[in-house]
C-alpha positions as CSV (number, residue, x, y, z in Angstrom):
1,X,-13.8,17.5,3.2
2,X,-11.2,14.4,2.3
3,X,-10.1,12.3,5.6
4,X,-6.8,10.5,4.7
5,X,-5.4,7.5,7.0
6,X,-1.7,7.3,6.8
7,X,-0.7,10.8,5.7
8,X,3.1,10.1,7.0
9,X,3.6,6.8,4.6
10,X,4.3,7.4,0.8
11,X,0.3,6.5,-0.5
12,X,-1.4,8.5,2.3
13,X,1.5,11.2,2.1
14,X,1.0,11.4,-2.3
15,X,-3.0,11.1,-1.4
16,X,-3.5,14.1,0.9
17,X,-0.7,16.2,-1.4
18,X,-2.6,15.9,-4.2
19,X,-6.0,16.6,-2.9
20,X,-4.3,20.0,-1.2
21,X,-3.1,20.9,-4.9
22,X,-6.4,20.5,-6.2
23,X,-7.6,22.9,-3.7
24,X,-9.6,19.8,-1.9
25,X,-10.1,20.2,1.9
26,X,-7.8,17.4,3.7
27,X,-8.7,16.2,6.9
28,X,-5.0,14.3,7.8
29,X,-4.8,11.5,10.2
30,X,-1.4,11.0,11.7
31,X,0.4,9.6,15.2
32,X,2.3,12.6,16.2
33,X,2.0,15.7,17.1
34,X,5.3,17.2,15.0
35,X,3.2,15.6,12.1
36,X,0.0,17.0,12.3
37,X,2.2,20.7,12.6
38,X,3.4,19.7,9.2
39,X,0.3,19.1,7.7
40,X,-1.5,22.1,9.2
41,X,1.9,24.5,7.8
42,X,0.9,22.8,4.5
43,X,-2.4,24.1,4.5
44,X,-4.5,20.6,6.1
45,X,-6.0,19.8,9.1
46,X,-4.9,17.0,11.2
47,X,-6.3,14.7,13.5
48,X,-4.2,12.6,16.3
49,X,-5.5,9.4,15.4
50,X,-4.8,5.6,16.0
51,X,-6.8,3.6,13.6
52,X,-7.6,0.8,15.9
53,X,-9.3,3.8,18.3
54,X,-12.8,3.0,16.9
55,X,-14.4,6.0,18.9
56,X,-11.6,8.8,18.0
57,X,-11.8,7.6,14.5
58,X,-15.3,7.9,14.1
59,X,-15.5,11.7,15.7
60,X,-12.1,11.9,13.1
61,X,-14.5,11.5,10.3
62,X,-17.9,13.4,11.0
63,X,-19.2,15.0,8.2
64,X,-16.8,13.8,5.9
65,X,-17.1,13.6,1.9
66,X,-15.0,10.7,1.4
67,X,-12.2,8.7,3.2
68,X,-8.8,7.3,2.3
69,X,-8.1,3.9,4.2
70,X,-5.3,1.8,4.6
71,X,-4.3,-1.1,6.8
72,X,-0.5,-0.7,8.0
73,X,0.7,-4.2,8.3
74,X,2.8,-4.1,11.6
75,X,5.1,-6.7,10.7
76,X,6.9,-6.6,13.5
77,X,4.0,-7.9,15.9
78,X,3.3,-11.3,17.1
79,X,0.0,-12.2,15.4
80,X,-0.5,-10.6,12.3
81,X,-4.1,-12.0,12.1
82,X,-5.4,-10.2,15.3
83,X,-3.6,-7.3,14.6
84,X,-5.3,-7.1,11.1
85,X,-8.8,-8.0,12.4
86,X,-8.0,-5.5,15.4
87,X,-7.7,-2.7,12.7
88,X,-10.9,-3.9,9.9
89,X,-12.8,-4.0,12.8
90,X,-12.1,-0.6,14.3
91,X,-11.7,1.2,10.6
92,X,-15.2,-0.6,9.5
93,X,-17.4,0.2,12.9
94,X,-16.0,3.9,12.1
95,X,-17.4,4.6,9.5
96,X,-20.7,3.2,10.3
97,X,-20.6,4.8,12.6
98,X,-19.6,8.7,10.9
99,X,-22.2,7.2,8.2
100,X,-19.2,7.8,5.0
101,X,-20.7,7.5,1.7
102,X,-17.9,7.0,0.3
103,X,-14.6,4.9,1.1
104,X,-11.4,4.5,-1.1
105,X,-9.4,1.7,0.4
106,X,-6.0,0.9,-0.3
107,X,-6.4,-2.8,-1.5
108,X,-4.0,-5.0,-3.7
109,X,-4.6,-7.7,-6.1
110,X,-5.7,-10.9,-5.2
111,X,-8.1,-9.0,-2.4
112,X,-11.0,-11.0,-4.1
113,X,-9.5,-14.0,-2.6
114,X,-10.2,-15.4,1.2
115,X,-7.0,-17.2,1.5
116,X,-3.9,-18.1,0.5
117,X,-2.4,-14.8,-0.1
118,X,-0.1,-13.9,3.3
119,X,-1.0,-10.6,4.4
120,X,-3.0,-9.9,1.3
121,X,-6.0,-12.1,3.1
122,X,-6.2,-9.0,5.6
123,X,-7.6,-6.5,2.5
124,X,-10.0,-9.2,1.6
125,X,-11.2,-9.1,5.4
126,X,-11.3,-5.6,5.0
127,X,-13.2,-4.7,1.3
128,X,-15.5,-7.5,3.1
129,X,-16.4,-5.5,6.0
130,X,-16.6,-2.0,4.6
131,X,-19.0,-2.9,1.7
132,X,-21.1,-4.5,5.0
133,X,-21.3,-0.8,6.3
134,X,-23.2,0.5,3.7
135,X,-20.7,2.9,2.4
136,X,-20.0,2.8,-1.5
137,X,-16.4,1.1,-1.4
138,X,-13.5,2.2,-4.3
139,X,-10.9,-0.5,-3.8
140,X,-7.5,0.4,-4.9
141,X,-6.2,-2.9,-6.2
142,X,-2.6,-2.1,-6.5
143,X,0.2,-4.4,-8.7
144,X,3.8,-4.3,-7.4
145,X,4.5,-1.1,-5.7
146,X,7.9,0.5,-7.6
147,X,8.9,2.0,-3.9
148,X,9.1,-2.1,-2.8
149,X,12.8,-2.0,-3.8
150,X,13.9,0.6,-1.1
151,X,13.5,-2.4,1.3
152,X,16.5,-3.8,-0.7
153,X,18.5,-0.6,-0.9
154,X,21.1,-1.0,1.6
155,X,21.5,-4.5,0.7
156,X,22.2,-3.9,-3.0
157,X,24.7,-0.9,-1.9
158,X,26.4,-2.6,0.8
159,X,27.0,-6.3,-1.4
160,X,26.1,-5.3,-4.3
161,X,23.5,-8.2,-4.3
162,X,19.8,-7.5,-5.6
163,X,17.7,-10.5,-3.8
164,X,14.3,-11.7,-5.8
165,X,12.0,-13.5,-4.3
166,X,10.5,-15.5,-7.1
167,X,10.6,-18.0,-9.4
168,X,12.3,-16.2,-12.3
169,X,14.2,-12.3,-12.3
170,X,12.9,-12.4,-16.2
171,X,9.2,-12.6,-16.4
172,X,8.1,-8.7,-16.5
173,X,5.1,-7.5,-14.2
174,X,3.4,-4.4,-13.5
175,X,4.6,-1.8,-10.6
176,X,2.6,1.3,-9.9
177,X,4.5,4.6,-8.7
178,X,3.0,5.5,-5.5
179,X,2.9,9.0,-6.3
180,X,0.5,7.7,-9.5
181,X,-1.3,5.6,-6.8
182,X,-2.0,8.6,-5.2
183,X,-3.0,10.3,-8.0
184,X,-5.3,7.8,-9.0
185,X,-7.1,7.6,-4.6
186,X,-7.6,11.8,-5.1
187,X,-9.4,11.4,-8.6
188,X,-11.8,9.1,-7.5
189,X,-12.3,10.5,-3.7
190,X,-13.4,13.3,-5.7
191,X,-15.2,11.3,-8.5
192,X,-17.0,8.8,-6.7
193,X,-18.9,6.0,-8.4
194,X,-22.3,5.2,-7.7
195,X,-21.9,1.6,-6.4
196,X,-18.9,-0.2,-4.9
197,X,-16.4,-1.9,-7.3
198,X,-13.0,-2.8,-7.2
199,X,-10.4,-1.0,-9.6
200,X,-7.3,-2.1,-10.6
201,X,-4.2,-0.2,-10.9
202,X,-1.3,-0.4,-12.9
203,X,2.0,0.6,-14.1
204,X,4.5,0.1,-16.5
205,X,5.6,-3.9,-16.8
206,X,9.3,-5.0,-15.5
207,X,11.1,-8.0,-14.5
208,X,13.6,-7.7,-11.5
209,X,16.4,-7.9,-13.6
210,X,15.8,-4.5,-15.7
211,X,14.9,-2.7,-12.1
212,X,18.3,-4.6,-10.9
213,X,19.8,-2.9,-14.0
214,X,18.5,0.4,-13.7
215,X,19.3,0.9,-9.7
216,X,23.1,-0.7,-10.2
217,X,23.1,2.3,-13.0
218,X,22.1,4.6,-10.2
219,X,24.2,3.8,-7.6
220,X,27.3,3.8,-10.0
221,X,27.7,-0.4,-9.6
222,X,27.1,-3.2,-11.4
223,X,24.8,-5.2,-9.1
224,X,24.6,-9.1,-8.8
225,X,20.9,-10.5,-9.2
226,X,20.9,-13.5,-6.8
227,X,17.4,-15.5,-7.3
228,X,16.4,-16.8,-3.7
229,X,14.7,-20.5,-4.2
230,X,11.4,-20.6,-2.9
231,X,12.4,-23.4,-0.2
232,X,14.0,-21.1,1.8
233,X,12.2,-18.0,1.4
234,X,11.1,-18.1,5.1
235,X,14.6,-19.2,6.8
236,X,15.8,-15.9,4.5
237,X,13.2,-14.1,5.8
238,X,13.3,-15.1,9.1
239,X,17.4,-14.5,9.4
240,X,16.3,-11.0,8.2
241,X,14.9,-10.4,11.4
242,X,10.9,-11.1,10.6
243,X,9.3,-13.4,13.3
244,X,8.6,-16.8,11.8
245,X,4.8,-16.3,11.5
246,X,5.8,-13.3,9.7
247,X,8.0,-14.8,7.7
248,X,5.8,-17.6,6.8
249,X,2.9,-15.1,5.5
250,X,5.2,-13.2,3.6
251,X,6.3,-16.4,1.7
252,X,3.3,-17.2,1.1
253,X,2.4,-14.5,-0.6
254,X,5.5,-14.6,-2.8
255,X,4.1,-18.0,-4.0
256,X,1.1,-16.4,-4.5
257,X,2.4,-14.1,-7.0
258,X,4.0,-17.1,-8.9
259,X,1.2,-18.7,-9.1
260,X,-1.5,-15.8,-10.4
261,X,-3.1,-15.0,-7.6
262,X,-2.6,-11.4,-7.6
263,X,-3.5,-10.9,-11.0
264,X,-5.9,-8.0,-11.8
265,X,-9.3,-9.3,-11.4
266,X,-11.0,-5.9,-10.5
267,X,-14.2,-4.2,-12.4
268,X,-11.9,-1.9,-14.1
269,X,-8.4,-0.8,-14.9
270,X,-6.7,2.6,-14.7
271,X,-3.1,2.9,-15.2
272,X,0.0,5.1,-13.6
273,X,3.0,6.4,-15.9
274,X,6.2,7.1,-14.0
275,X,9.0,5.2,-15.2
276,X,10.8,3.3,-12.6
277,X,14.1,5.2,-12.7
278,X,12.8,8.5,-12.0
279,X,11.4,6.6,-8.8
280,X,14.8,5.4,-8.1
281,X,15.8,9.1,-8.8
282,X,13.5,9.9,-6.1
283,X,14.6,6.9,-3.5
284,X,18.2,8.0,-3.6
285,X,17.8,11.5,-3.2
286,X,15.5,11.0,0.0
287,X,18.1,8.1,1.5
């Protein structure tokens, strides 16, 4: 049996879907009840679990195989650091305490790193404490996620602005599908390696201006790609709404991308597939 955190968001939702098409007994965790009905009418169990709970989250993964983990960056809270340590903490004493032999955490590049990275620094605090528990550790070092452009969605429909936060909208980069990224966390729940090492995953490579191009196609408008400078990336931020601590780490891990930082650095590589306009295909039809 396969416990999966975050079976409502779009990794832990293409995790737990997959698993249940291979036939793979799913354990889902979720916050609501009308979510754990939907999982149960899909043929899962479900568990009612928060994952800073340390003691429901241990009993939510006796006896299991493997476990999917993820650390859902609240980024709406005051101090993003104790939230984050809050979580490692709670997720980590878990599954010491269920004994797991096996964890697949959903990481990112630049995890290898103790600093300098925003959020980022949290998965480093987190690969960090799980391989401390004894449990072999899988983590998912994801690129650019191709669903990170629904947070611009409205904006490029409403303006008809596309906003990049980075240096240039030319240089090309890698961005995974989620539904590959899930893909990828079944396969090696159910293929899991002898010792702990850190994979890398990737995606077909492009810049902002050719996603920019291929969602203005979409939406039936050309779309204006406005380059924000990297001096005001946390005023932007900030006018967005985020609070200014939030802001601040969110910047800094824009620089961190421009400067390398999140670069694959993992033990080895595996690659999703899905084009990025059949995951615009998919945004649209589910806004």
């Amino acid at each position: 049996m396969y416990v999966v955190a975050g079976a409502t968001g779009r990794v832990g939702s293409a995790v737990a879907r997959q698993l249940l098409s291979e036939d793979a007994e799913v354990r889902a965790l979720v916050r609501r009840q009308v979510d754990a009905d939907g999982w149960e009418a899909q043929g899962a169990g479900a568990r009612i679990v928060s994952l800073d709970d340390r003691s429901t989250l241990t009993e939510a993964l006796a006896g299991c195989a493997g476990f999917f983990a993820l650390l859902p960056f609240d980024l709406t809270t005051n101090d993003l650091n104790e939230h984050t340590e809050r979580l490692v903490e709670s997720i980590a004493g878990a599954v010491a305490g269920a004994a797991v032999p096996h964890v697949v955490l959903l990481s990112s590049g630049g995890a290898d790193l103790a600093e300098g990275t925003g959020p980022i620094a949290g998965l480093h605090c987190a690969e960090v404490a799980l391989r401390a528990t004894g449990t072999v550790l899988s983590a998912l070092r994801s690129v650019h996620f191709q669903e990170k452009l629904a947070d611009v969605l409205d904006t490029a429909r409403e303006s008809g602005i596309y906003p990049v936060f980075a240096g240039s909208a030319d240089v090309s980069v890698p961005m995974v599908a989620t539904a590959d990224l899930g893909a990828v966390a079944a396969d090696v729940l159910q293929s899991p390696p002898s010792v702990s090492e850190a994979i890398d995953v990737l995606g077909p490579s492009y810049s902002e201006r050719a996603v920019a191009a291929v969602l203005g196609r979409a939406l039936g408008q050309e779309l204006t790609v406005e380059v924000i400078p990297e001096e005001v990336w946390a005023d932007v931020l900030t006018e967005a709404g985020f609070r200014p601590r939030i802001a601040a780490s969110l910047a800094e891990l824009y620089r961190a991308d421009q400067q390398g930082l999140l670069a694959p650095r993992g033990d080895r590589q595996v690659s999703g597939h899905t084009p990025i306009d059949v995951t615009i295909d998919r945004l649209l039809a589910a806004s």
